[in-house]
N, C-alpha and C positions, 0 to 999 in steps of 0.2 A: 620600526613600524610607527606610521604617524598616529597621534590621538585620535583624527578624523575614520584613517582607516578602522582604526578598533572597533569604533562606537558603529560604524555601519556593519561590522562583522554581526554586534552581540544585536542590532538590529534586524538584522537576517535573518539568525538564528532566531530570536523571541516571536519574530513574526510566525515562523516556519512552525514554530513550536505553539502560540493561538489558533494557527489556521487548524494544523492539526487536533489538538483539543478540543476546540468548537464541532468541528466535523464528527468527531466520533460519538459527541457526546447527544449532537442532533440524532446521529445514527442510533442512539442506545435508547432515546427518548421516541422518536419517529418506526421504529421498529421494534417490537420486544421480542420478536428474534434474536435480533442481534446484544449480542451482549459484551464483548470484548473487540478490540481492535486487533487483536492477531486471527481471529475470525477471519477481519477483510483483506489481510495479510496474506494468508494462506487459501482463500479462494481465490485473490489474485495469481497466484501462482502457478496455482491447478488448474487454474485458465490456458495458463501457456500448453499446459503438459502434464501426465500425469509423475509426480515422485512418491519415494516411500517416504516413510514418518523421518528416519533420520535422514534422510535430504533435506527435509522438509524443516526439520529442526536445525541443520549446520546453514542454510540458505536463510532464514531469517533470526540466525545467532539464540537460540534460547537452547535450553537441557533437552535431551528426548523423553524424559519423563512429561515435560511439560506440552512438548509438541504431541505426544502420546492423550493427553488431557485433552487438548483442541479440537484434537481428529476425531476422537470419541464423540466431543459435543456437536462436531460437526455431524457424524455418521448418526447421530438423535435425531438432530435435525432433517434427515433426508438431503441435505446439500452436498455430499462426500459419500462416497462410499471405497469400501477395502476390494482392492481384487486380486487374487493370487496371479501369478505367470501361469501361461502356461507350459513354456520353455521350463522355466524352474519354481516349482509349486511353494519353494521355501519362501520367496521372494511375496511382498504383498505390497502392491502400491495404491494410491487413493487417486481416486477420480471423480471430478467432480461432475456431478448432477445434473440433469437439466434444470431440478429443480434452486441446484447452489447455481447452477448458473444466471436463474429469474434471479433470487435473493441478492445474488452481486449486481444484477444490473440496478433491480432498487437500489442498493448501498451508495452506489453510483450516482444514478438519477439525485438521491437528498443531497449525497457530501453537494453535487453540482449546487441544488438548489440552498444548499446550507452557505456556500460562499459567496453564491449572486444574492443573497441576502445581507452578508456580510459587505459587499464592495454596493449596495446598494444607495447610501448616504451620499454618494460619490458622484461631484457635477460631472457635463461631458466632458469637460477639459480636463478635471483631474482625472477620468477614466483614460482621455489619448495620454495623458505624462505616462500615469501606471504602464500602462499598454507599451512606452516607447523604454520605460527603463526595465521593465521584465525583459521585452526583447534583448535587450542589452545583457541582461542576467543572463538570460539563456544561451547567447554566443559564449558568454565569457565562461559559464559553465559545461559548454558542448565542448569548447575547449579545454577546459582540464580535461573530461573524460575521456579525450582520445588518447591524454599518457598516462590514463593509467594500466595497471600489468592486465593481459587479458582473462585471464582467470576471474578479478575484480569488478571488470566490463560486463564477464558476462552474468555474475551474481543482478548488478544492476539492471539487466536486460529484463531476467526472468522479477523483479519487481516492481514492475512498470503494470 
């Protein structure tokens, strides 16, 4: 691996990892709702679909103790709620709100405005480079994703 590749790697990544930070933390400042980032994590999710707590916990890798913490603060909130089957009463899945539905679309709406704040400094030229090397990011990364094993894929799908 050459030096140049490396440095654009931990480049990527540190990027990936400001962008992230900044977003959550607009969201945590702009919102006193929101309070954690697995919050938007897990509304995301329950967008697609309803899952149980440990779906919900092996799908975005934490303990179900802790995914069990989340859902609670989420079901406080009115954005989530628990609903038994009625196939099998034992069974209880969350689903999300109209009202976690509104709260995610704001979450949405800031992170947006939290990054057109961020690329804002940014002439028109430097906005077409960015524009023409994300593009470029994004093929290269559409392509890894189609080898990877489908199980993997579809964890990706539902956190989008």
């Amino acid at each position: 691996m050459k030096k140049d590749d490396r440095m654009l790697e931990h480049k990527l990544l540190g990027i990936v990892h400001l962008v992230r930070h900044r977003v959550y933390a607009d969201l945590r400042h702009a919102n006193k709702l929101f309070a954690e980032p697995a919050h938007f994590r897990v509304l995301k999710n329950l967008r697609q679909c309803p899952h149980s707590v440990s779906e919900l916990a092996e799908k975005l890798e934490v303990s179900l103790p802790s995914m069990s913490k989340t859902v609670t603060a989420l079901v406080k909130r009115g954005w989530v709620e628990r609903l038994r089957l009625e196939q099998d009463r034992r069974i209880v899945q969350i689903h999300l709100t109209p009202d976690g539905m509104a709260a995610l679309g704001e979450m949405h709406k800031q992170a947006l405005s939290t990054v057109a704040e961020m690329l804002a400094p940014l002439t028109p030229e430097e906005r077409q480079s960015l524009t023409r090397g994300l593009d470029t990011l994004y093929m290269a990364l559409d392509e890894s994703i189609e080898k990877l094993p489908p199980a993997l894929l579809h964890t990706l799908d539902q956190d989008e």
